[in-house]
C-alpha positions as CSV (number, residue, x, y, z in Angstrom):
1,X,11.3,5.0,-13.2
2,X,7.9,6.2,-13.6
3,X,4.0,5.4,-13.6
4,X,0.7,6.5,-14.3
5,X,-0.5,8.8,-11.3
6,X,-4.0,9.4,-11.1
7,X,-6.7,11.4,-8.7
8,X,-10.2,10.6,-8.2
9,X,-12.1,14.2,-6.7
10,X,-15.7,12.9,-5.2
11,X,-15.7,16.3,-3.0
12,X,-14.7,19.9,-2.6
13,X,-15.8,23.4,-1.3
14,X,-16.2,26.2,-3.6
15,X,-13.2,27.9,-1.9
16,X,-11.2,25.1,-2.7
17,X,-11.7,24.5,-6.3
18,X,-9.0,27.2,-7.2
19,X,-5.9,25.7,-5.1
20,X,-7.1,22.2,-6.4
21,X,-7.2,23.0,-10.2
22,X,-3.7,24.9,-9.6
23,X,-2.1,21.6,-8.2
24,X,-3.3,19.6,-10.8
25,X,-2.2,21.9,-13.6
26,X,1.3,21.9,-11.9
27,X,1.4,18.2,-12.1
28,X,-0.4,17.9,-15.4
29,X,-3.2,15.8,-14.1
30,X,-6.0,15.6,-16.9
31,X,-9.4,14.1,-17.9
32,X,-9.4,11.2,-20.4
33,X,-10.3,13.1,-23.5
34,X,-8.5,17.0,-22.2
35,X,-5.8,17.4,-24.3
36,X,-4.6,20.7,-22.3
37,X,-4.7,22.1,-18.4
38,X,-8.0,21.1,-16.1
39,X,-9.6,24.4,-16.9
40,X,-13.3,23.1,-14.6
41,X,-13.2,20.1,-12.2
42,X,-16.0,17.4,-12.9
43,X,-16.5,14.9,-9.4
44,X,-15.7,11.3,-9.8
45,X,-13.4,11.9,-13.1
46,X,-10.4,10.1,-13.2
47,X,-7.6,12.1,-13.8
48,X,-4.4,11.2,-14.5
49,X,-0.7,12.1,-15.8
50,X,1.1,9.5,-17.7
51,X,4.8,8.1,-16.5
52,X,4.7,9.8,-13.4
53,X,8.2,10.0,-11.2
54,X,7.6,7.0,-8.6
55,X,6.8,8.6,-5.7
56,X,4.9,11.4,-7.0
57,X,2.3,10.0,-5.5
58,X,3.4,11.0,-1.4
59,X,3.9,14.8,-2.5
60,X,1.0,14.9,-4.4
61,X,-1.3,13.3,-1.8
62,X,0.3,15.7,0.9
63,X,-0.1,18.7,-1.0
64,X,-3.8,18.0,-1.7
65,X,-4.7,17.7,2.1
66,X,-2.5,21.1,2.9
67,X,-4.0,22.9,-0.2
68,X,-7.8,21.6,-0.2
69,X,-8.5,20.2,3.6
70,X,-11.5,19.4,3.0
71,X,-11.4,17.8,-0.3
72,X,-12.6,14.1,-0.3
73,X,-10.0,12.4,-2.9
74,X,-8.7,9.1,-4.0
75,X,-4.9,9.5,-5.6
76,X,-2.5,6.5,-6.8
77,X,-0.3,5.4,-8.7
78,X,0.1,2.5,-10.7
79,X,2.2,-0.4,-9.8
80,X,5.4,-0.4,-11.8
81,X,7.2,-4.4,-12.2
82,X,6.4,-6.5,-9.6
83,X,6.0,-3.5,-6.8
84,X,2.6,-2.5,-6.0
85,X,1.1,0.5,-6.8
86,X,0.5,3.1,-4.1
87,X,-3.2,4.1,-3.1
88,X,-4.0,6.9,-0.9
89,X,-7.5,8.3,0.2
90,X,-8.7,11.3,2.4
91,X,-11.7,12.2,4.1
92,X,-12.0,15.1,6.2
93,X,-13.9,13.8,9.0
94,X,-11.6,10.0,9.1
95,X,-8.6,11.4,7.9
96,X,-5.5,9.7,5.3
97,X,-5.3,6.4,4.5
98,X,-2.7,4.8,2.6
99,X,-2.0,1.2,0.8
100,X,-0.8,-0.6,-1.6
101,X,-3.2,-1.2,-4.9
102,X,-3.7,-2.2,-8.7
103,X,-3.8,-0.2,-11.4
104,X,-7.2,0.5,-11.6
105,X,-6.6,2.2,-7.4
106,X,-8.6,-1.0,-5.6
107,X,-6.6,-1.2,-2.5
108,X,-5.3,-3.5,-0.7
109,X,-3.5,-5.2,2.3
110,X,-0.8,-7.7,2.1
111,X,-1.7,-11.1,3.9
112,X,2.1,-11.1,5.6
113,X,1.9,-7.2,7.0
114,X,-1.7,-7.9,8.2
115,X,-0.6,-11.2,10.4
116,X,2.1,-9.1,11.3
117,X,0.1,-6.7,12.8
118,X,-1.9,-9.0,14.4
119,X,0.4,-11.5,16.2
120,X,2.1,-8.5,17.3
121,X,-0.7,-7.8,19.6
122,X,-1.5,-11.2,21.0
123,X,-2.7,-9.7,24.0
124,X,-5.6,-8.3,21.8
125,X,-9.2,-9.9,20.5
126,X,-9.7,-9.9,17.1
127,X,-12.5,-8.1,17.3
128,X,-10.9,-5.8,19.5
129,X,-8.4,-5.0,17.3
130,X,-10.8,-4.5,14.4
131,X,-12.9,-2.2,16.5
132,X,-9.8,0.4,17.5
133,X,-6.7,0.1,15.5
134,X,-8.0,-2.5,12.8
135,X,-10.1,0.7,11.6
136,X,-7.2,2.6,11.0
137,X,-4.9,0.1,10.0
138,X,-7.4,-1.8,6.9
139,X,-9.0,2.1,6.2
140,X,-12.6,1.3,7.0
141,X,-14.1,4.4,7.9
142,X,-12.2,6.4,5.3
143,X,-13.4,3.8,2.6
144,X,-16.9,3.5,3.5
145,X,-17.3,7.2,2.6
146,X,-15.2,6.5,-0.5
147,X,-17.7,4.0,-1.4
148,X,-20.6,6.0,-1.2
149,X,-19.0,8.6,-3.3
150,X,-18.4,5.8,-6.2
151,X,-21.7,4.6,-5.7
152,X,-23.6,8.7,-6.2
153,X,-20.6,9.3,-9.0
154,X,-21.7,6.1,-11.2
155,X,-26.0,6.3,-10.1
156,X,-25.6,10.0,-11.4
157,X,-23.7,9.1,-14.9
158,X,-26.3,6.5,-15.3
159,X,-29.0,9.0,-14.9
């Protein structure tokens, strides 16, 4: 079984660029309109590999925070049937976060996991909760600075 896999860079350091490129030639991650190897890396492209190995997605996203630490990334993979896809971000600073997602990499939170999570701690506030592990758990932080990176990307194409 397979799906589309696809990266999103919005930051690296120079000395990273190499070990970056190298893992997504090995994977065959390309621009839209490449037809061969990522020879440069352009922020904010999408870049993707067609019918993927499910579960791609895991090694790919652990190997990009071994071999480029302090890369700022998006990676998923699209949702295959009726299983979700699988979304994972990284920020230096906030660390990994991981969830399910469409196929366009918008994340999100199942309404049944989340309740779990919070009837499981009924000895917690809400607010509480969404100040310490609520950060963690719904990836606030990590996508806040994902946000910003979307938002410079698409006000410097525009430009």
């Amino acid at each position: 079984m397979s799906a589309d896999l696809q990266l999103r860079v919005h930051a690296v350091p120079a000395g990273e660029v190499v070990a970056l490129l190298d893992l997504m030639r090995e994977h065959r991650l390309r621009g839209e309109y490449e037809h061969g190897p990522a020879v440069a890396l352009a922020l904010g492209q999408v870049y993707r590999v067609r019918d993927a190995a499910l579960g791609l997605c895991e090694e790919v996203a652990a190997r990009l925070e071994e071999d480029a630490p302090n890369a700022v990334f998006e990676l998923w993979q699209d949702p295959h049937w009726s299983a979700d896809g699988h979304y994972h971000a990284y920020v230096p600073k906030w660390g990994h976060f991981e969830a399910g997602c469409d196929a366009e990499g918008v994340p999100h939170i199942g309404v049944h996991e989340l309740i779990q999570r919070l009837s499981s701690r009924s000895d917690v506030q809400l607010g509480d909760w969404m100040a310490g592990e609520g950060v963690g758990f719904l990836g606030i932080a990590v996508l806040a600075v994902v946000d910003e990176y979307r938002a410079q990307h698409r006000q410097s194409s525009s430009s």
